[in-house]
mmCIF file of the N, C-alpha and C atoms, coordinates in Angstrom:
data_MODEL
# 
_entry.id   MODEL 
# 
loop_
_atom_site.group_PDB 
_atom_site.id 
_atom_site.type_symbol 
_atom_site.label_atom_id 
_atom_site.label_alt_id 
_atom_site.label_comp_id 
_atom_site.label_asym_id 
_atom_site.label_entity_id 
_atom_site.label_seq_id 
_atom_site.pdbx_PDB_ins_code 
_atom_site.Cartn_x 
_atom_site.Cartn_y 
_atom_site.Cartn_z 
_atom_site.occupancy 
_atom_site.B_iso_or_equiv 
_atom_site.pdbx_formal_charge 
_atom_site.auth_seq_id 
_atom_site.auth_comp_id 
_atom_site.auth_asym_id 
_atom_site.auth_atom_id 
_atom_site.pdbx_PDB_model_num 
ATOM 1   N N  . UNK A 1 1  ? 68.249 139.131 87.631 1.00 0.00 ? 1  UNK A N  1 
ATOM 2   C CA . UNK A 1 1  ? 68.502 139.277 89.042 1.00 0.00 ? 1  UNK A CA 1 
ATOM 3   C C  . UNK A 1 1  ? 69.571 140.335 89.251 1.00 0.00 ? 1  UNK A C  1 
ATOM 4   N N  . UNK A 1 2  ? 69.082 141.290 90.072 1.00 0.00 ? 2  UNK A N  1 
ATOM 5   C CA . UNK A 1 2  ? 69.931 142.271 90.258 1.00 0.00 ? 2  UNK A CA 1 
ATOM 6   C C  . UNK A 1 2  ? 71.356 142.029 90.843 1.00 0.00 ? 2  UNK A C  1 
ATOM 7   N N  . UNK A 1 3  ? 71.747 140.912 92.066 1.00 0.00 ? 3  UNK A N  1 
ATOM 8   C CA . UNK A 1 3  ? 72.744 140.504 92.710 1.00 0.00 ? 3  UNK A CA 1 
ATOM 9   C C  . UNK A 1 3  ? 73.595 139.948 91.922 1.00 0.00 ? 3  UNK A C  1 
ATOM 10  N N  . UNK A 1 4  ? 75.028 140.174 92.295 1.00 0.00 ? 4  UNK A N  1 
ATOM 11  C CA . UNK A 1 4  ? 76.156 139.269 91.845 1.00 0.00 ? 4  UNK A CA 1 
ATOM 12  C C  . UNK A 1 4  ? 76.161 138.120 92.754 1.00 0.00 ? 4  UNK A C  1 
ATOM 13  N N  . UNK A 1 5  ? 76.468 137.196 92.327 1.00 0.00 ? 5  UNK A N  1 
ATOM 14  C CA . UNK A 1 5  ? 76.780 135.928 92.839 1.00 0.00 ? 5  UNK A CA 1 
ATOM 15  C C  . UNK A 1 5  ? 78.255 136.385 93.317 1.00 0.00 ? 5  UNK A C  1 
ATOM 16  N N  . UNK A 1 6  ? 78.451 135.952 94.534 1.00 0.00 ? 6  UNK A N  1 
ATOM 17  C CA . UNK A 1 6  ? 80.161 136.188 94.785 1.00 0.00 ? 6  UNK A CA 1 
ATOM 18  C C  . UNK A 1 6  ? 80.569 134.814 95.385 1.00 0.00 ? 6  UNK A C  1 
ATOM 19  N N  . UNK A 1 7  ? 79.836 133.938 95.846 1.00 0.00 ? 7  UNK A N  1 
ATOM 20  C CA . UNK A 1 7  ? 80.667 132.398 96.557 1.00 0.00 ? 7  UNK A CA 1 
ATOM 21  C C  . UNK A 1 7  ? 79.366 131.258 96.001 1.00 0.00 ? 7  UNK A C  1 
ATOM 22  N N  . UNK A 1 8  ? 80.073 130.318 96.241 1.00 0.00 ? 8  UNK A N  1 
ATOM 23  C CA . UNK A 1 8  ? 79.506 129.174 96.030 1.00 0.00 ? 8  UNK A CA 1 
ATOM 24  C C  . UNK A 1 8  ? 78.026 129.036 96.714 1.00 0.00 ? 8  UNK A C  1 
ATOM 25  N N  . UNK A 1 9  ? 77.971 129.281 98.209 1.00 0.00 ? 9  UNK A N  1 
ATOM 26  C CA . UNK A 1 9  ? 77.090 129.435 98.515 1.00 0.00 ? 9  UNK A CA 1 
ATOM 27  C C  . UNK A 1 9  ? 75.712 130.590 98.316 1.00 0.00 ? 9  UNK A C  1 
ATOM 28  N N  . UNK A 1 10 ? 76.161 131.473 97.589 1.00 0.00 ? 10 UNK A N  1 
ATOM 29  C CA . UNK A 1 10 ? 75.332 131.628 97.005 1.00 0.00 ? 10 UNK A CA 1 
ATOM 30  C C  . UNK A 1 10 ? 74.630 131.788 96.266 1.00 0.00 ? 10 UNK A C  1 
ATOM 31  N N  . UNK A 1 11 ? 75.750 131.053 95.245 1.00 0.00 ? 11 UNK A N  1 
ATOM 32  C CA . UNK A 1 11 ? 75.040 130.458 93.867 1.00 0.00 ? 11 UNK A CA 1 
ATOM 33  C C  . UNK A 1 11 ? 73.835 128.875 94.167 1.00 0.00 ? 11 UNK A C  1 
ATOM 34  N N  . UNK A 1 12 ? 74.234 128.584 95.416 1.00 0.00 ? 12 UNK A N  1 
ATOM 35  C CA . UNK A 1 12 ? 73.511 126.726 95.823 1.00 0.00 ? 12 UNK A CA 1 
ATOM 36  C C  . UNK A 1 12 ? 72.315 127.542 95.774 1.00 0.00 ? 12 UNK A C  1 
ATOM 37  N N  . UNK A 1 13 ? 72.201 128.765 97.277 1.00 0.00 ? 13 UNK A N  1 
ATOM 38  C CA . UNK A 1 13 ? 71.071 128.857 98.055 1.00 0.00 ? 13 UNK A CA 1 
ATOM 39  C C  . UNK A 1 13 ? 69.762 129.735 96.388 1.00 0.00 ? 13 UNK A C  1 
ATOM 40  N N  . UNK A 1 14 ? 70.423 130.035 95.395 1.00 0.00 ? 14 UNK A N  1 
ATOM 41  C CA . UNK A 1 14 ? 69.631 130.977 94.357 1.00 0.00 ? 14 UNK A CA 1 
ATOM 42  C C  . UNK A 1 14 ? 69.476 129.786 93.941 1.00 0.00 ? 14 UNK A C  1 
ATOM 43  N N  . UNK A 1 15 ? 70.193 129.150 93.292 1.00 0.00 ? 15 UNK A N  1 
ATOM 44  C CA . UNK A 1 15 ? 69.763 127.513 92.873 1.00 0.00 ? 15 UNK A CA 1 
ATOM 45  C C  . UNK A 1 15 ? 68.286 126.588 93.528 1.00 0.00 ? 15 UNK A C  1 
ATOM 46  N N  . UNK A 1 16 ? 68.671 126.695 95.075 1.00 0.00 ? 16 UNK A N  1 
ATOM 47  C CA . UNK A 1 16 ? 67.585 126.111 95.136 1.00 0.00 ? 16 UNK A CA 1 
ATOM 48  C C  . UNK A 1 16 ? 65.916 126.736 95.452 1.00 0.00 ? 16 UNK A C  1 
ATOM 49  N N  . UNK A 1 17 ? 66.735 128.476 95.870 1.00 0.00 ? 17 UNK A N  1 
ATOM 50  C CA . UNK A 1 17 ? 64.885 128.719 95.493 1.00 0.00 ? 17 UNK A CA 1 
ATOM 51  C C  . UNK A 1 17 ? 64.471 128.742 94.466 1.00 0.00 ? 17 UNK A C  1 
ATOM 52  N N  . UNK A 1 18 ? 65.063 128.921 92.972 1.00 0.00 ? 18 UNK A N  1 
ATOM 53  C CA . UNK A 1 18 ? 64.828 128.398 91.745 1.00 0.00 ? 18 UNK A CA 1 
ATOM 54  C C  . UNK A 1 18 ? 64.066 127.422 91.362 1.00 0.00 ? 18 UNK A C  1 
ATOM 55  N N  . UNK A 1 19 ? 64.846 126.085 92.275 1.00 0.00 ? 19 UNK A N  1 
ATOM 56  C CA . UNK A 1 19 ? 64.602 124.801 91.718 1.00 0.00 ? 19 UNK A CA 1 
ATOM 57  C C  . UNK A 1 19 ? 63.077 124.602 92.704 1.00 0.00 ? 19 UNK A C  1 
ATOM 58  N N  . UNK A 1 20 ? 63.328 124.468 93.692 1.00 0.00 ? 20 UNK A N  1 
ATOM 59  C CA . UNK A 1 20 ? 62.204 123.990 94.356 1.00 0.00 ? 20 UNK A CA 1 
ATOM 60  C C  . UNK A 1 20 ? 60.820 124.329 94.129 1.00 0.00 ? 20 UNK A C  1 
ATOM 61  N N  . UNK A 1 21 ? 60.462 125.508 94.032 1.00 0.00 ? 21 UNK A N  1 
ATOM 62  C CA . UNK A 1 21 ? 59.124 126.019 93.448 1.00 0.00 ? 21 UNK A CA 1 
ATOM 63  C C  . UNK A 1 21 ? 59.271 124.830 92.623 1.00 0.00 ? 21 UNK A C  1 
ATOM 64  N N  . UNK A 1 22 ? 59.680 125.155 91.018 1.00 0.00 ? 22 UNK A N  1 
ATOM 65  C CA . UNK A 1 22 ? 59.472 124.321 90.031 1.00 0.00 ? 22 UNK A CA 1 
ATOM 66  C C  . UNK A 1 22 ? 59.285 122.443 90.658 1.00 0.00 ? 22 UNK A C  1 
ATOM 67  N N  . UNK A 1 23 ? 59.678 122.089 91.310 1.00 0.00 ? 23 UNK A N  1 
ATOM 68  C CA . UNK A 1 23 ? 59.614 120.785 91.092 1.00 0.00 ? 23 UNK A CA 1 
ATOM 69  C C  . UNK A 1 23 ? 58.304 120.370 92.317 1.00 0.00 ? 23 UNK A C  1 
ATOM 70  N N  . UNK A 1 24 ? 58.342 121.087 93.521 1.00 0.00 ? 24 UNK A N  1 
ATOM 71  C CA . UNK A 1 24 ? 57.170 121.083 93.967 1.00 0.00 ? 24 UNK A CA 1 
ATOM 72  C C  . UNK A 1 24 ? 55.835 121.086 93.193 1.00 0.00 ? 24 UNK A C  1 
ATOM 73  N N  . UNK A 1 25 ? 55.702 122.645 92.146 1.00 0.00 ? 25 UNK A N  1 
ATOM 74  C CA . UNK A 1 25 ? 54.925 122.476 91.215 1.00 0.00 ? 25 UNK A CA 1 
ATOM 75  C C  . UNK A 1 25 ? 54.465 121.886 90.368 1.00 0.00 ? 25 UNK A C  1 
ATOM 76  N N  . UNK A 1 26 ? 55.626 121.085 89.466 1.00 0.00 ? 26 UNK A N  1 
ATOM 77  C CA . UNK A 1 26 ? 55.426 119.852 88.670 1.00 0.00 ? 26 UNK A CA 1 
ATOM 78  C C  . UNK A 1 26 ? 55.329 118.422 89.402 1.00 0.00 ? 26 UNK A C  1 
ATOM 79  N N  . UNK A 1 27 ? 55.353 118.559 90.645 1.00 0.00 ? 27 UNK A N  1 
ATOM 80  C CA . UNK A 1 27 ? 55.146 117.124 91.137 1.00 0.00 ? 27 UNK A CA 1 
ATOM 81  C C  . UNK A 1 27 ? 53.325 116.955 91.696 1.00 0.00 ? 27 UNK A C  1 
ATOM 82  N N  . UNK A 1 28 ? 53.172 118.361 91.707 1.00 0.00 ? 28 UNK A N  1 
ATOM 83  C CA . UNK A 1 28 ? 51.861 118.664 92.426 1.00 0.00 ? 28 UNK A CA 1 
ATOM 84  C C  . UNK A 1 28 ? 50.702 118.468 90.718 1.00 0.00 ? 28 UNK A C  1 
ATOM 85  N N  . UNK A 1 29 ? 51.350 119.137 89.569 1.00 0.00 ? 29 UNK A N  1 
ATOM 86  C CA . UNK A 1 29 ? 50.859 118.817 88.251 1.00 0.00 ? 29 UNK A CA 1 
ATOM 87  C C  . UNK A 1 29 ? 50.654 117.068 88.196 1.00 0.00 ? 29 UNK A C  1 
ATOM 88  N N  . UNK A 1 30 ? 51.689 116.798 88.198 1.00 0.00 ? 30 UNK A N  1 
ATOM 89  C CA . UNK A 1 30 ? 51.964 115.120 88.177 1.00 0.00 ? 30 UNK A CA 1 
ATOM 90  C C  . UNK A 1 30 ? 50.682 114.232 88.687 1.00 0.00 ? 30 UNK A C  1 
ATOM 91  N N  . UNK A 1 31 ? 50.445 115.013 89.554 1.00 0.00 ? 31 UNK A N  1 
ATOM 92  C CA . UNK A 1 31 ? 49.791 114.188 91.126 1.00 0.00 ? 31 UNK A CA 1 
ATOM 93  C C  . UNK A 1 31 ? 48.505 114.421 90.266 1.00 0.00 ? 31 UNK A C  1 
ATOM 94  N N  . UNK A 1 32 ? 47.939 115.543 90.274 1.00 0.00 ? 32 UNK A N  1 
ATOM 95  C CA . UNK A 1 32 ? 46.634 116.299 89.444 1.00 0.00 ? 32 UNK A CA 1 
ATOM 96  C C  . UNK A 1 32 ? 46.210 115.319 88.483 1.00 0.00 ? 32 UNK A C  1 
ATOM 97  N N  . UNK A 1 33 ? 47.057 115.764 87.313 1.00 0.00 ? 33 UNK A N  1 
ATOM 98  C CA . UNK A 1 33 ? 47.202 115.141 85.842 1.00 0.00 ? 33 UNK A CA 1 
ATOM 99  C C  . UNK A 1 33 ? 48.308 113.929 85.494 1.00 0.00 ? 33 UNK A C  1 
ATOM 100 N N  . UNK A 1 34 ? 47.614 112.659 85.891 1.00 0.00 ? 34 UNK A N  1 
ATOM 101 C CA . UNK A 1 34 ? 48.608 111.815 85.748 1.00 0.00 ? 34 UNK A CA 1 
ATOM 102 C C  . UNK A 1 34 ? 48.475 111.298 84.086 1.00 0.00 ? 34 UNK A C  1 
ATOM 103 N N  . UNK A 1 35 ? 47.723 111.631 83.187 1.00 0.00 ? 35 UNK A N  1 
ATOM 104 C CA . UNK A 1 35 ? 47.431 111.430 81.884 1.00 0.00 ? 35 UNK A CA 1 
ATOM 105 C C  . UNK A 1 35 ? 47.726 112.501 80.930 1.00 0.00 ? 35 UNK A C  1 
ATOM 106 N N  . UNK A 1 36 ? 47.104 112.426 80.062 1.00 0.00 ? 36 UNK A N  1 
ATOM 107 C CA . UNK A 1 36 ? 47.429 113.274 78.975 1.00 0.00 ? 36 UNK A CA 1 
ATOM 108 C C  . UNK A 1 36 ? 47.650 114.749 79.366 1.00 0.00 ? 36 UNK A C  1 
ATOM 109 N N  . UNK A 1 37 ? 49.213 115.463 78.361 1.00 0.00 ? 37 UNK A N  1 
ATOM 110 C CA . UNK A 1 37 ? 48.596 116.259 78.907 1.00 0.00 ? 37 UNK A CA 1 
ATOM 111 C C  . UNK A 1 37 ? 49.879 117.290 80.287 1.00 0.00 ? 37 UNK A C  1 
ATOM 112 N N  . UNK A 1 38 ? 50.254 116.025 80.489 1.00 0.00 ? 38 UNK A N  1 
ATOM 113 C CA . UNK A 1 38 ? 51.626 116.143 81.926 1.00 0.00 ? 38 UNK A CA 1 
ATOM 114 C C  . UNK A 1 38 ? 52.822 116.714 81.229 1.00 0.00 ? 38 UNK A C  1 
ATOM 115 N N  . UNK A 1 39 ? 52.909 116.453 80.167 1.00 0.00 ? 39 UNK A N  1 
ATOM 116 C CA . UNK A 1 39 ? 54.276 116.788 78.996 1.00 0.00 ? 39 UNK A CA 1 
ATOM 117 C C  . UNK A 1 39 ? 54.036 118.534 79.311 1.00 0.00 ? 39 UNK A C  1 
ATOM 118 N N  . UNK A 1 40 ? 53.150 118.261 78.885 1.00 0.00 ? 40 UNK A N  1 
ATOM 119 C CA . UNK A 1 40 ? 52.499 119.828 77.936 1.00 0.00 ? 40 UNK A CA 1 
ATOM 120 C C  . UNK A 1 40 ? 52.492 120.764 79.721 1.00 0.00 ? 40 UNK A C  1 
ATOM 121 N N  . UNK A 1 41 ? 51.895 120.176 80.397 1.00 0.00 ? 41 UNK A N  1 
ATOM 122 C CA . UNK A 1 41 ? 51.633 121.326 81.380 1.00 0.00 ? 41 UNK A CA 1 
ATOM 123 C C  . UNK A 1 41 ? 53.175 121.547 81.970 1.00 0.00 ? 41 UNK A C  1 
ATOM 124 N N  . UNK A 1 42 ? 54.288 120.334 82.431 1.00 0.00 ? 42 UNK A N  1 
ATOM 125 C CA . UNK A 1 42 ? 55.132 120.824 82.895 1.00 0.00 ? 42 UNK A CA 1 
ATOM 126 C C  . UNK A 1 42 ? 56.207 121.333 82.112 1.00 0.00 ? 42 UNK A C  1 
ATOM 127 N N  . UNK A 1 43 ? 56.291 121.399 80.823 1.00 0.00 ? 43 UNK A N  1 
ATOM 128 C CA . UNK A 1 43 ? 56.962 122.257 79.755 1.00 0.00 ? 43 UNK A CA 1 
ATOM 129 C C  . UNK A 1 43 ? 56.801 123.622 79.966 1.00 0.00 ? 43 UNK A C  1 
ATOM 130 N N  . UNK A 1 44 ? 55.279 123.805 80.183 1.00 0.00 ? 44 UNK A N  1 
ATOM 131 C CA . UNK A 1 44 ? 54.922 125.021 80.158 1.00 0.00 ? 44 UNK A CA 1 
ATOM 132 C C  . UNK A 1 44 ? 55.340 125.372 81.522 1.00 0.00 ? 44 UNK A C  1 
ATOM 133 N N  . UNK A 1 45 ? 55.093 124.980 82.375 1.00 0.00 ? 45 UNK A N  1 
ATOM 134 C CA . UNK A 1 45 ? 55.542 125.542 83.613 1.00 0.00 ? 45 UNK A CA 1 
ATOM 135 C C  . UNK A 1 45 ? 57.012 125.929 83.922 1.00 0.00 ? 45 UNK A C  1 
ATOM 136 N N  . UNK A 1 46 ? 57.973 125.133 83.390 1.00 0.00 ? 46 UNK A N  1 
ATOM 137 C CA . UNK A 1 46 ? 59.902 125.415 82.761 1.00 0.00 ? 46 UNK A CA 1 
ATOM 138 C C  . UNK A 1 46 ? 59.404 126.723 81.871 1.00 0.00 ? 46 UNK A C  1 
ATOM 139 N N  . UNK A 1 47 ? 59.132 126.433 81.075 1.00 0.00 ? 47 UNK A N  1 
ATOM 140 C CA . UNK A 1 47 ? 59.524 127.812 80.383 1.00 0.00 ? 47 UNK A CA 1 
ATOM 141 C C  . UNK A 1 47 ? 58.693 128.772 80.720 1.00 0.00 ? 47 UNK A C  1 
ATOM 142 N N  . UNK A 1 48 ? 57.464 128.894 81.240 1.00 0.00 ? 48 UNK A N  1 
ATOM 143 C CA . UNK A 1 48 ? 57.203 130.079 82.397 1.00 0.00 ? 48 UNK A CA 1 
ATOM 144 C C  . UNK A 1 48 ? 57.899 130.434 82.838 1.00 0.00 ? 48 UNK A C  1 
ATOM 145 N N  . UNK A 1 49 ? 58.799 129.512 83.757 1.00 0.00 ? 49 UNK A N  1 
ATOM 146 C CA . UNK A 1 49 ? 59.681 129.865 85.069 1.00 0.00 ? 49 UNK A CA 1 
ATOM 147 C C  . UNK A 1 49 ? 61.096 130.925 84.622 1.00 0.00 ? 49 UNK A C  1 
ATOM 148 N N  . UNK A 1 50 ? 61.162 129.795 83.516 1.00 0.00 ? 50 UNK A N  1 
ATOM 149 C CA . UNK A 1 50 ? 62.790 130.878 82.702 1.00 0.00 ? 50 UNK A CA 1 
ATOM 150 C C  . UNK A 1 50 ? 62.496 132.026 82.374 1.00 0.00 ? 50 UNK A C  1 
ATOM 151 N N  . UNK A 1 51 ? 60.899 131.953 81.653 1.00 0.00 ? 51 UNK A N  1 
ATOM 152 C CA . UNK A 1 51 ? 60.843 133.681 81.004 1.00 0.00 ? 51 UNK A CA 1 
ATOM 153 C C  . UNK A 1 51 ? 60.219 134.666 82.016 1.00 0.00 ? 51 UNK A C  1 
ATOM 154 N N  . UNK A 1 52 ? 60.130 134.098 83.130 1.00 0.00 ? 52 UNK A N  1 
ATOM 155 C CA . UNK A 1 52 ? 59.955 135.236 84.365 1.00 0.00 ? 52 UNK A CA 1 
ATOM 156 C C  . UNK A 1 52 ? 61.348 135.589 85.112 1.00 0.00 ? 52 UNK A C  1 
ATOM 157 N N  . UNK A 1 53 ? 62.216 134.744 84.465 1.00 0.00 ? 53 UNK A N  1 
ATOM 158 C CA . UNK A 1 53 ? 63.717 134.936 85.667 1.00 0.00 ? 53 UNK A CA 1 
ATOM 159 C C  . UNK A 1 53 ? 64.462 136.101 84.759 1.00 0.00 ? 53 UNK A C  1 
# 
């Protein structure tokens, strides 16, 4: 990310567009794939997320 963080707030507000995709996504996986299988897809979806940031 090109920006410096300079206050608290906007380290929260990068925080939570971060977070939210991801957990929307894995809750929407969850919902999908409640069996085998849920490990594996939302692992993959975390470390997608990190190696695109």
């Amino acid at each position: 990310m090109g920006r410096k963080i300079e206050t608290l707030e906007d380290f929260k507000r990068i925080l939570y567009l971060w977070i939210s995709p991801i957990l929307i996504a894995a809750l929407a996986i969850y919902n999908l794939v409640p069996h085998t299988g849920t490990r594996t897809a939302l692992f993959y979806l975390a470390t997608t997320r990190i190696l695109i940031a």
